[in-house]
VOBA-923086 format. One record per residue (C-alpha): residue in one letter; y, x negated, z. Coordinates in steps of 0.1 Angstrom, whole numbers, padded with zeros to 4 digits, always signed. Each point is the difference from the previous one (the first is absolute). Example, Ala and Ser with C-alpha at 12.3 -4.5 7.8 and 13.67 -1.06 7.14 Angstrom:
<pts>
+-------+-------+-------+-------+
| dovex |    yy |    xx |    zz |
+-------+-------+-------+-------+
|     A | -0045 | -0123 | +0078 |
|     S | +0034 | -0014 | -0007 |
+-------+-------+-------+-------+
</pts>
This chain:
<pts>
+-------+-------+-------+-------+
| dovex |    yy |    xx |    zz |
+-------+-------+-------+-------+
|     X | +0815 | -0651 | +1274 |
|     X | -0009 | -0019 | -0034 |
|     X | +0004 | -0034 | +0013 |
|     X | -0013 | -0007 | +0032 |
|     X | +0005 | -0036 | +0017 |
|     X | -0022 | -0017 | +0021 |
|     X | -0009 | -0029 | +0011 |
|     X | -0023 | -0024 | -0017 |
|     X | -0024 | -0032 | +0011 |
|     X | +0018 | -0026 | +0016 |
|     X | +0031 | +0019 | +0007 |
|     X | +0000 | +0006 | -0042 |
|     X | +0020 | +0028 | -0010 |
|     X | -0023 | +0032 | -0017 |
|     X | +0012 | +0026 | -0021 |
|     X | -0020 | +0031 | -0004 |
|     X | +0008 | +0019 | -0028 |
|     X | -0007 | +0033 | -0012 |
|     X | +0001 | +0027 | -0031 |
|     X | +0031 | +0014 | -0005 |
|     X | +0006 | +0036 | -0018 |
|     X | +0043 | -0008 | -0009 |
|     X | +0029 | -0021 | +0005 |
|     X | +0035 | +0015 | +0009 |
|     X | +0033 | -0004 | +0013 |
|     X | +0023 | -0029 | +0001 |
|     X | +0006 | -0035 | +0015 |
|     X | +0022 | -0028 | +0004 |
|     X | -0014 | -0031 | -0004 |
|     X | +0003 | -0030 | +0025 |
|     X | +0022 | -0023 | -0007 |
|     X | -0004 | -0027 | -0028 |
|     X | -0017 | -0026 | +0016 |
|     X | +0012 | -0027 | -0029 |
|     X | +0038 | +0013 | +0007 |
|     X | -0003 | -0002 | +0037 |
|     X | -0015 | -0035 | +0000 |
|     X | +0031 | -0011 | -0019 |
|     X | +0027 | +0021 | +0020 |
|     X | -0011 | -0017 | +0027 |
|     X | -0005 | -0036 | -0015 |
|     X | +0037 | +0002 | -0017 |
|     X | +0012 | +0019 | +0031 |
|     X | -0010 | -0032 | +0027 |
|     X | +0016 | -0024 | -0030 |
|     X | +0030 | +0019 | +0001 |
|     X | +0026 | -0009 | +0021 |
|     X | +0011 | +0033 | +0025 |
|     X | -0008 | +0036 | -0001 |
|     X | -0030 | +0013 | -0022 |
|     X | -0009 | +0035 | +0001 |
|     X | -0036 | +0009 | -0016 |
|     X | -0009 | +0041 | -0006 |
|     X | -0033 | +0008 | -0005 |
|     X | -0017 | -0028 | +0016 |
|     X | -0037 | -0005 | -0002 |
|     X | -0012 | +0003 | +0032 |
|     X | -0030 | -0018 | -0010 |
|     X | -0025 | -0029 | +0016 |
|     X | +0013 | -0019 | -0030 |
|     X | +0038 | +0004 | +0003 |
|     X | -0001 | -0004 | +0034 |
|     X | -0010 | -0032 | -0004 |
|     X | +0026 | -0012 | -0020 |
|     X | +0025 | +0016 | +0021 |
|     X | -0017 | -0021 | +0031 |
|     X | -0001 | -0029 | -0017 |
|     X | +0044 | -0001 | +0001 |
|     X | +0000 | +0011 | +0032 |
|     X | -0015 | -0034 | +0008 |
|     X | +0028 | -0017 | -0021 |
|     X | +0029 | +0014 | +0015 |
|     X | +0001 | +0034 | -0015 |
|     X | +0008 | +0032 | +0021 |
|     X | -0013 | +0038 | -0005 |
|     X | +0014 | +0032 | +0012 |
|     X | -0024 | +0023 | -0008 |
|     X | +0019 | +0038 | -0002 |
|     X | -0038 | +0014 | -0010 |
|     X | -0036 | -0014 | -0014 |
|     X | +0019 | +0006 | -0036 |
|     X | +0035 | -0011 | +0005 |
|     X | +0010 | -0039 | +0009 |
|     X | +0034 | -0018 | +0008 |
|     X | -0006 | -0034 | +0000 |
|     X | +0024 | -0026 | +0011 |
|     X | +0000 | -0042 | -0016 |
|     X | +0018 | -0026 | +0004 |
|     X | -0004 | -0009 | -0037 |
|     X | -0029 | -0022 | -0017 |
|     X | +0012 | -0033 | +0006 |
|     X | +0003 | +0009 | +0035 |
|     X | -0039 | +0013 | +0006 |
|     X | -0016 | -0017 | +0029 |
|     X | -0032 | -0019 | +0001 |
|     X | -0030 | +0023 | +0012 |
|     X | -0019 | -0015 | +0033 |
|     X | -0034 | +0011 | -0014 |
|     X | -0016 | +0007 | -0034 |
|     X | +0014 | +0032 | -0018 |
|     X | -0032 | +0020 | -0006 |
|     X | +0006 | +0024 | -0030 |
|     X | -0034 | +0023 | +0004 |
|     X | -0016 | +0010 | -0033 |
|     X | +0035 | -0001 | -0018 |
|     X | -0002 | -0021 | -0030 |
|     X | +0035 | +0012 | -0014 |
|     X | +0017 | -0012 | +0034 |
|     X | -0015 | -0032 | +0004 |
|     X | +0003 | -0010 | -0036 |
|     X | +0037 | +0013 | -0002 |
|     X | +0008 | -0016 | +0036 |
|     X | -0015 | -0036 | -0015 |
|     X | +0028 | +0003 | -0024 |
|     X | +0029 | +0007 | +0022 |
|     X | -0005 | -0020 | +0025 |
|     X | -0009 | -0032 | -0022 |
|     X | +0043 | -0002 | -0003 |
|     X | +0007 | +0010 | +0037 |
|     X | +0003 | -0032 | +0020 |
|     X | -0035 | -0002 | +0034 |
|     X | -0034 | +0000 | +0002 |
|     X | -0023 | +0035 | -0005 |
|     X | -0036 | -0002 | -0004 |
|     X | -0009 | +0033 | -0020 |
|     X | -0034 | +0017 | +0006 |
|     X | -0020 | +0032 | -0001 |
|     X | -0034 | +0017 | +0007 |
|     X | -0035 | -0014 | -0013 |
|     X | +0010 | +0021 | -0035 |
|     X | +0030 | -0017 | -0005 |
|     X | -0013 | -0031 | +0009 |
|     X | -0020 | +0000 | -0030 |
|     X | +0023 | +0013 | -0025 |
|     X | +0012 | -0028 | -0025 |
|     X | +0039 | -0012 | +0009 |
|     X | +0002 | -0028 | -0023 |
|     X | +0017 | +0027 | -0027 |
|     X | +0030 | -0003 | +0022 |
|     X | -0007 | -0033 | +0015 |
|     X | +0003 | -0019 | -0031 |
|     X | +0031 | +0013 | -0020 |
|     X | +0017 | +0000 | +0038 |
|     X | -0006 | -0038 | +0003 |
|     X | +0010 | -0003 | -0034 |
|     X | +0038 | +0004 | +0019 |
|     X | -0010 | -0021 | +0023 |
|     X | -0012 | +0019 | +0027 |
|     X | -0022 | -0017 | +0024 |
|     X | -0027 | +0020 | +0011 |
|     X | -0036 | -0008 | +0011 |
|     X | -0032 | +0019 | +0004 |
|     X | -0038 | +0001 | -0001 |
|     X | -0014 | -0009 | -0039 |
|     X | +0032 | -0018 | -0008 |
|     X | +0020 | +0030 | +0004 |
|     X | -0023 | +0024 | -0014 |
|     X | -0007 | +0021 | +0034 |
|     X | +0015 | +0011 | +0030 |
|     X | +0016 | -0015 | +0025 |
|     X | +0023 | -0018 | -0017 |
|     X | +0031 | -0019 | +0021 |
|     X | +0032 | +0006 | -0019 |
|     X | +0026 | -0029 | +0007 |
|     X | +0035 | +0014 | -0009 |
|     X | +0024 | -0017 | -0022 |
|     X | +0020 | -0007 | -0033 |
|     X | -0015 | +0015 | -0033 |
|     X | +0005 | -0004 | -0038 |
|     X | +0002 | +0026 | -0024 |
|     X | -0031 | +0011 | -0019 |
|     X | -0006 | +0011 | -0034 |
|     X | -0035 | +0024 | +0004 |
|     X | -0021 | +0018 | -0021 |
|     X | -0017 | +0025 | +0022 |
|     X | -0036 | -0005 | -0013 |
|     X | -0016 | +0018 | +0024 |
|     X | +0015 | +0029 | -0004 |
|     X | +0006 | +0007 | +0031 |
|     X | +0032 | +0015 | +0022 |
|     X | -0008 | -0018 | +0034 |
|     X | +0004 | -0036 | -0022 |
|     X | +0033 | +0012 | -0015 |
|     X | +0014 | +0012 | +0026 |
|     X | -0014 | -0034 | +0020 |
|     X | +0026 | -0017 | -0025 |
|     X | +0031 | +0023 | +0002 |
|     X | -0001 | -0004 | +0033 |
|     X | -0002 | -0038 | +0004 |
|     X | +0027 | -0004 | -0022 |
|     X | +0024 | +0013 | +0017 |
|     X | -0003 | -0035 | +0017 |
|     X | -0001 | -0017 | -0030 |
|     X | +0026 | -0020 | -0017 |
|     X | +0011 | +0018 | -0028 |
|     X | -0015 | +0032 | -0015 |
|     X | -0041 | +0005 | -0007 |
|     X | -0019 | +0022 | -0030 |
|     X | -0028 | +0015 | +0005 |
|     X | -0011 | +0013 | -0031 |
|     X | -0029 | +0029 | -0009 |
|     X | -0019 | +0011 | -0034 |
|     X | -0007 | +0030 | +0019 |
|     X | +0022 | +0014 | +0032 |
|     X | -0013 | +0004 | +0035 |
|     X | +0013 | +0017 | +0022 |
|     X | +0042 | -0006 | +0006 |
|     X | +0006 | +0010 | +0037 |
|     X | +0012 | -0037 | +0007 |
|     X | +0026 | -0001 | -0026 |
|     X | +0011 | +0036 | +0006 |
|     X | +0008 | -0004 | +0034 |
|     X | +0019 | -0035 | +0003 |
|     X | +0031 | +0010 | -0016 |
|     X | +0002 | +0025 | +0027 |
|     X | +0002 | -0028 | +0021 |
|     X | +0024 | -0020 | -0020 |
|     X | -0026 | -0015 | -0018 |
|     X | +0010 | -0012 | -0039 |
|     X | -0032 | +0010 | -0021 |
|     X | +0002 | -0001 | -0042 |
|     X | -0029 | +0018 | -0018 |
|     X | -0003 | -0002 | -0033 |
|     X | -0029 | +0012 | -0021 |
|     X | -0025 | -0019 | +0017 |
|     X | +0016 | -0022 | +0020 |
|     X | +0015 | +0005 | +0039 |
|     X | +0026 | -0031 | +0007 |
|     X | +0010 | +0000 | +0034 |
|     X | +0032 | -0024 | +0019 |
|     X | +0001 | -0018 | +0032 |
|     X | +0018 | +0026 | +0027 |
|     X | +0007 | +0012 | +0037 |
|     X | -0020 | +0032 | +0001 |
|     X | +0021 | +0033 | +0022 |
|     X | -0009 | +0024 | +0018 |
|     X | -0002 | +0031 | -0017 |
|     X | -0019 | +0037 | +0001 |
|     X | -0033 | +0006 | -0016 |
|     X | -0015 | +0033 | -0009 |
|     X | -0041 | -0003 | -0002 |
|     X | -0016 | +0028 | -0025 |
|     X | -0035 | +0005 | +0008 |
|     X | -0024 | -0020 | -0018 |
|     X | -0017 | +0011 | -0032 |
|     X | -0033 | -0018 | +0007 |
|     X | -0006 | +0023 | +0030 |
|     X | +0011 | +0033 | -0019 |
|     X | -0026 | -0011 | -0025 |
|     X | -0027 | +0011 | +0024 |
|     X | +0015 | +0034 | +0005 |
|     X | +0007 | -0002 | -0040 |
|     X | -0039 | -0003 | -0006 |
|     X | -0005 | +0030 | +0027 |
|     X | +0021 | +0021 | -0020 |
|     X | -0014 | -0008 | -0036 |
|     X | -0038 | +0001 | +0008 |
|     X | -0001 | +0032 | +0020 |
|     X | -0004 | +0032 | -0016 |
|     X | +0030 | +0029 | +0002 |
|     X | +0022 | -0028 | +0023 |
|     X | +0034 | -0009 | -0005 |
|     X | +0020 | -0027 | +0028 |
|     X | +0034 | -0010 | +0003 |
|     X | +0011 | -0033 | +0006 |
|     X | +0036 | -0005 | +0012 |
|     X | +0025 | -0026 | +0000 |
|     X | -0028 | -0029 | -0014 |
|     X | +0012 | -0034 | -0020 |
|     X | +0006 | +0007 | -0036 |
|     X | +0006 | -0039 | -0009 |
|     X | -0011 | -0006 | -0033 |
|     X | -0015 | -0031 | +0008 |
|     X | -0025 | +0018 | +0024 |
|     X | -0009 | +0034 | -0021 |
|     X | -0027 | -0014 | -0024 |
|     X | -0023 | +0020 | +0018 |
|     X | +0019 | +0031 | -0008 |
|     X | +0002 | -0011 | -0043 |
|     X | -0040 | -0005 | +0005 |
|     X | -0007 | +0033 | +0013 |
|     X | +0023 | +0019 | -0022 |
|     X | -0023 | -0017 | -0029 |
|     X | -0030 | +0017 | +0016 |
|     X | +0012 | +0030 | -0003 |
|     X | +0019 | +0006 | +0038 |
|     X | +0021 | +0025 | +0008 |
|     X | +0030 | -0015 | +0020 |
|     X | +0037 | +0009 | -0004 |
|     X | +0023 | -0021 | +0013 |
|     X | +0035 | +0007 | +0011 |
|     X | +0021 | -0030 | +0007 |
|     X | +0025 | +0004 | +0026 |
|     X | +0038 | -0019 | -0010 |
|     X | -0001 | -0032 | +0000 |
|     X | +0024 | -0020 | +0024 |
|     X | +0011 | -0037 | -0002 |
|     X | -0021 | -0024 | +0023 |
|     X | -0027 | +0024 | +0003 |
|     X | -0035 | +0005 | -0011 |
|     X | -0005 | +0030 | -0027 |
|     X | -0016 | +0029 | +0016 |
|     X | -0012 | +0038 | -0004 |
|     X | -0027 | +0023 | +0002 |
|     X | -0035 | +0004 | -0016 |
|     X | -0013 | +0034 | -0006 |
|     X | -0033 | -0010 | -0006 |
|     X | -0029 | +0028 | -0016 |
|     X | -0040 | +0005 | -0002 |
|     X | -0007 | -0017 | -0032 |
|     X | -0027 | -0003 | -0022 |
|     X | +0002 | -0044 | -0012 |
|     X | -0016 | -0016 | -0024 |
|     X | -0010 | -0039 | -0001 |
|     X | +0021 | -0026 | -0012 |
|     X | +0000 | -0036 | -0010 |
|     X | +0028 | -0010 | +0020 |
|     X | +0031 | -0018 | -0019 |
|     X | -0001 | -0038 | +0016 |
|     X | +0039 | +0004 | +0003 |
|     X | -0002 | +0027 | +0025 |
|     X | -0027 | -0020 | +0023 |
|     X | +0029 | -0022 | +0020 |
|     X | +0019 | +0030 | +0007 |
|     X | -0033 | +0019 | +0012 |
|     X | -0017 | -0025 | +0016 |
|     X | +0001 | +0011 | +0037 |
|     X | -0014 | +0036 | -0015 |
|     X | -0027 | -0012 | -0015 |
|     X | -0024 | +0009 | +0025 |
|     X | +0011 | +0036 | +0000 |
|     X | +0000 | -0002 | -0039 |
|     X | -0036 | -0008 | +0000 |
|     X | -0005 | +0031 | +0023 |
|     X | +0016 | +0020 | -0029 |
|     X | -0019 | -0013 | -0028 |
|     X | -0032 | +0010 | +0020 |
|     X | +0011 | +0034 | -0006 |
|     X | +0015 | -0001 | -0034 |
|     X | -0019 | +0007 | -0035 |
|     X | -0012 | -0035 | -0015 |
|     X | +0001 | -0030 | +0006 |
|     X | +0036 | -0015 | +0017 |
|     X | +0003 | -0041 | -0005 |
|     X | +0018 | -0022 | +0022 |
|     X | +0007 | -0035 | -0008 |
|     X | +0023 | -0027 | +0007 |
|     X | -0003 | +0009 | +0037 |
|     X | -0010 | -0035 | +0011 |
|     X | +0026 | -0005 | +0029 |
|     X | -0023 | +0028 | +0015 |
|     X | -0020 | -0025 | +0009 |
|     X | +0020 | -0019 | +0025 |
|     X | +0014 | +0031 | +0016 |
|     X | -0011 | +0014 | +0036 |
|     X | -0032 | -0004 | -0012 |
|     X | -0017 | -0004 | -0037 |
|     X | +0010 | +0043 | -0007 |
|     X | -0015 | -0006 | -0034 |
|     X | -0036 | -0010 | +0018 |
|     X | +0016 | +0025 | +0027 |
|     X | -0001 | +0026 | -0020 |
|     X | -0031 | -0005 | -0023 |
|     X | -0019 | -0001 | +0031 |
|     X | +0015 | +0034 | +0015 |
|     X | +0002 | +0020 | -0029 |
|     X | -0038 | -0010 | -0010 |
|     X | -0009 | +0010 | +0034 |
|     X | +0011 | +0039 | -0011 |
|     X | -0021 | +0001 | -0031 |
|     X | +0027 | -0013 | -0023 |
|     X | -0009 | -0023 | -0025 |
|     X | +0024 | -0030 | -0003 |
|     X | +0000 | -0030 | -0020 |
|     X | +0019 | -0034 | +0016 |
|     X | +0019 | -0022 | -0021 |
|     X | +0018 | -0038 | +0014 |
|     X | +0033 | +0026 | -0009 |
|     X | -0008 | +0033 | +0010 |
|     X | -0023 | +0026 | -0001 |
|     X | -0014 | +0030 | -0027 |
|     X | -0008 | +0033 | +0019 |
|     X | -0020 | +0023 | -0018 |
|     X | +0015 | +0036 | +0010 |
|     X | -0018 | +0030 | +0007 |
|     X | +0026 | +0029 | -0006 |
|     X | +0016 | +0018 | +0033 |
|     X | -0036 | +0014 | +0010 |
|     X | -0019 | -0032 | -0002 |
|     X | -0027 | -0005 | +0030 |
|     X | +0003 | -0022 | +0024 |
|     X | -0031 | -0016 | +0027 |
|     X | +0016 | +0006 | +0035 |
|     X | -0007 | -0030 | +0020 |
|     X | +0023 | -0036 | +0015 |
|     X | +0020 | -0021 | -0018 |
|     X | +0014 | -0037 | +0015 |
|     X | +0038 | +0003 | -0002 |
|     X | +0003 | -0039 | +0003 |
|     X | +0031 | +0004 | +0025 |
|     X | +0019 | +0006 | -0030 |
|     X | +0022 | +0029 | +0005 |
|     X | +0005 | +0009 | -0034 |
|     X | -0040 | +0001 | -0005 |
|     X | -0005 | +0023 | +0030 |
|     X | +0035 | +0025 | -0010 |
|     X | -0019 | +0003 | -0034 |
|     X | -0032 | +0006 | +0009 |
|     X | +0012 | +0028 | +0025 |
|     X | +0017 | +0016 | -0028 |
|     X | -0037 | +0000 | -0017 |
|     X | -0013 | +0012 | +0029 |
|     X | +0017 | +0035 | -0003 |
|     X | -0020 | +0005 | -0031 |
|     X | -0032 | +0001 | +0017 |
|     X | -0017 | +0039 | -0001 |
|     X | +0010 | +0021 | +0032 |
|     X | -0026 | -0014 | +0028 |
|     X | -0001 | -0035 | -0009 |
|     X | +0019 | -0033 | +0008 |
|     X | +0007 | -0033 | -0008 |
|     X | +0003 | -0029 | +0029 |
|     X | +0026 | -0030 | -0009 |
|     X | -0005 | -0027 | +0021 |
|     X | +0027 | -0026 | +0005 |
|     X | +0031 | +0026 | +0003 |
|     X | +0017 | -0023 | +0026 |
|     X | +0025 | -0015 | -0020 |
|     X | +0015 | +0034 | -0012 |
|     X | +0027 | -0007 | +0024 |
|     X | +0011 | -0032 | -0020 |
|     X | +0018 | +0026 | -0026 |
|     X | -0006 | +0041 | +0010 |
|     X | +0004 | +0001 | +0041 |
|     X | -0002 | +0037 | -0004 |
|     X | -0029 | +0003 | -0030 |
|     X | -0022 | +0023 | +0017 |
|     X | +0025 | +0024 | +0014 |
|     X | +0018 | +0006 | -0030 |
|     X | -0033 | +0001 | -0015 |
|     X | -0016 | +0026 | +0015 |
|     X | +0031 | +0018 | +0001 |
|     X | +0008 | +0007 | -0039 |
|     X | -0044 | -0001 | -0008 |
|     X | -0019 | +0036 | +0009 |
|     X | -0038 | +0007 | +0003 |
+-------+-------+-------+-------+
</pts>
């Protein structure tokens, strides 16, 4: 077993990782954590039967799904994976008798802030001591800008807020920070609002939102770089969930950085929006063949990766692929460690207000293996050490940041036979990958 887990001080989760000699086989990805947050979010606004495939059954998801239940919304669950939920329609949602606690998630509470802001009652929105501290004024502020009326520590700038309900106005925004959770924030509030809302991008994020309402019955416009969506009653409908991109990306970087391996990955979200990562790799030289499967209306793209060994050299990463990557960007900077020359990363700041500060996260971890890393405000410079570089076996502080600890286990394997790496922190895994060590250990050899 590569990866053993343990546990750590103070109930902490511990990874123990050790050398690999190849990586083989084939797996299916969890679900897409992005997609499942908003099957279930459009699902419980819906009025009658929504059936979701593919389901995250994560500690994140689960959260959301818990917070409808409190509102009215009812679940049959047919397994972990596949979901029949049952609403009587936004308008009809029912006030909560306690505080909807969304975990680590900052997609769901950020997206929830939006929806309910047009739903008529009273939810107070909050989350762990990580999302407590994560800045929500980026939604707050363009939401009260329709005239939602929500309140919250910092003038609205951190959790909990308290979400009154009620009438909006349409909103012309210009999605400065880049960022997929405010869009989507937007979209979803106005379908409350009076007449349609524009949100409009110089460079896209991530579409799930969009994608998915007119499966609903949702009326969405996008043009160029503009989404316009209309006031409507949201239906019940069935959702298909691919598995999510960000998590093959660990099994991606397996594959590339050990010698003589070649993986599989199977039935894994091929949105354009979300395969920057692939485009950046390809530039460094990776060997990766992808073979879409047909695309259907309502659905996510999808297909399988058939991912190679490869030998990658560093880059200067284009600034226009950065939004599009930004959730791999941890597992890029594993990558880079390994690649020939110097890879640059800039334009990354939203980093900083994620889990945890991954670009501090990161400089921290990789420098604890040897690797020499310079920290921008924006991002980070690795200086790369070719497929053979040396690395100091040792302990490196994962943060609680489970895109931090996946990425330093994939390091890990590339330790010399006999020695390990400890990542402290691992508990949070669960938030995205329930199953990360399993499947792990079960596609990684000594």
């Amino acid at each position: 077993m590569i990866l053993e887990e343990q546990r750590g001080g103070s109930a902490q989760g511990l990874y123990r990782v050790s050398g690999a000699s190849r990586v083989t086989g084939s797996i299916v990805p969890p679900g897409d954590k992005s997609v499942s947050h908003r099957a279930v979010i459009l699902g419980s606004a819906a009025r009658g039967r929504t059936e979701i495939h593919g389901f995250l059954d994560s500690a994140d998801c689960q959260g959301t799904l818990a917070a409808f239940l409190a509102m009215g919304v009812t679940v049959r669950t047919i397994s972990p994976h596949h979901l029949i939920l049952a609403s009587p329609g936004s308008e009809r949602l029912s006030e909560p008798s306690n505080v909807l606690d969304f975990g680590n998630s900052g997609t769901a509470v950020r997206l929830m802030a939006g929806l309910l802001s047009g739903i008529p009652g009273y939810r107070v929105l909050t989350g762990d001591d990580s999302l407590r501290q994560r800045p929500m004024k980026r939604v707050t502020d363009p939401l009260s800008r329709m005239g939602a009326r929500i309140d919250g520590r910092e003038g609205g700038s951190r959790l909990p807020l308290a979400v009154r309900g009620g009438p909006l106005s349409p909103i012309l925004y210009e999605n400065v920070h880049r960022s997929a959770q405010v869009k989507s924030a937007i979209l979803l509030a106005a379908l409350s609002a009076s007449s349609s809302s524009t949100v409009v991008e110089e460079v896209p994020t991530r579409d799930h939102t969009e994608r998915l309402l007119p499966a609903f019955g949702g009326k969405v416009l996008r043009e160029g770089g503009r989404v316009t969506v209309w006031p409507a009653s949201l239906s019940g409908t069935e959702v298909s969930v691919p598995g999510d991109i960000s998590s093959a990306a660990f099994f991606i970087a397996l594959a590339l950085l050990t010698p003589g391996s070649t993986l599989l990955v199977r039935n894994v979200g091929l949105n354009p929006t979300r395969t920057a990562i692939l485009e950046i790799l390809q530039k460094m030289g990776a060997r990766i063949e992808v073979e879409p499967l047909p695309e259907r209306s309502g659905t996510e793209p999808s297909g399988t990766l058939r991912v190679s060994f490869s030998e990658l050299s560093g880059i200067t990463v284009p600034l226009s692929l950065i939004p599009g990557a930004i959730d791999e960007i941890p597992i890029l900077s594993v990558l880079a460690a390994f690649a020939k020359g110097r890879t640059e990363i800039r334009g990354a700041s939203e980093l900083r207000v994620k889990e945890s500060d991954r670009i501090a996260g990161m400089a921290a971890a990789l420098r604890a293996v040897g690797v020499v890393v310079e920290e921008f405000p924006d991002g980070l410079a690795i200086e790369g050490g070719g497929p053979d570089r040396p690395l100091e076996e040792g302990s490196v502080d994962s943060l609680h940041d489970h895109r931090i600890a996946m990425s330093m286990a994939v390091l890990g394997t590339r330790l010399p036979r006999g020695r390990s790496l400890s990542i402290s922190g691992t508990d949070f895994v669960s938030t995205s990958f329930p199953n990360f060590p399993d499947l792990f250990n079960s596609v990684v050899h000594p």
